[in-house]
N, C-alpha and C positions, 0 to 999 in steps of 0.2 A: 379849808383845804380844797384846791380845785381837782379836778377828774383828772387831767395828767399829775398831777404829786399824787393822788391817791393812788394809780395804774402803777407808779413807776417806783414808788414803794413798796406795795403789795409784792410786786412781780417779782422785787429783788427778795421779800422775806420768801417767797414757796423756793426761789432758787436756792438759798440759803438751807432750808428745811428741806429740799432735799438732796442737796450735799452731803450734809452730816447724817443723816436717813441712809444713804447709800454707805458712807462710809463707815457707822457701826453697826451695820444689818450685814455689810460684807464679811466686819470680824466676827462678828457671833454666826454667823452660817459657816463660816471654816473650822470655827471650833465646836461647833455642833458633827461636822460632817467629820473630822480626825477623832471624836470621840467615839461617836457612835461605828468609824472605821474599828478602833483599837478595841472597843465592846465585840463587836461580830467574831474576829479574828482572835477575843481572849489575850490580848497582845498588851505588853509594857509599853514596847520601842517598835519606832517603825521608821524604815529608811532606804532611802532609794536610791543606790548609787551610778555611777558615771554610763555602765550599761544600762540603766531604765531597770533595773531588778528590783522588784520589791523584798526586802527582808526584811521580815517579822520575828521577835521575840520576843518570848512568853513569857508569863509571870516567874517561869523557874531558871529562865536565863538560858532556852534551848532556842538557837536560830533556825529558821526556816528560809528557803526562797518560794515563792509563790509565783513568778513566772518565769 
């Protein structure tokens, strides 16, 4: 194998590896970050509607607005 096929496969697996690097490090940080959200807050359900309001509801089915 010459030095360009060795550069130009290389180059294309780290592009490759970090594609998918990005792309399941994105979902598992969102579902880290809504977990750890509905933990702080003690919260079931959480839902933000058409005015940007957060509302939150607890394990006993009481809503809240939070801003």
């Amino acid at each position: 194998m010459d030095s360009t096929t060795h550069t130009i496969l290389s180059t294309a697996m780290l592009f490759v590896a970090y594609k998918v690097g990005r792309h399941f490090g994105y979902r598992d940080g969102l579902v880290d970050v809504w977990a750890s959200l509905l933990s702080v807050f003690k919260a079931k359900k959480m839902v933000i509607n058409e005015k940007d309001e957060l509302i939150i509801t607890d394990k006993n089915g009481n809503e809240r607005k939070i801003n």
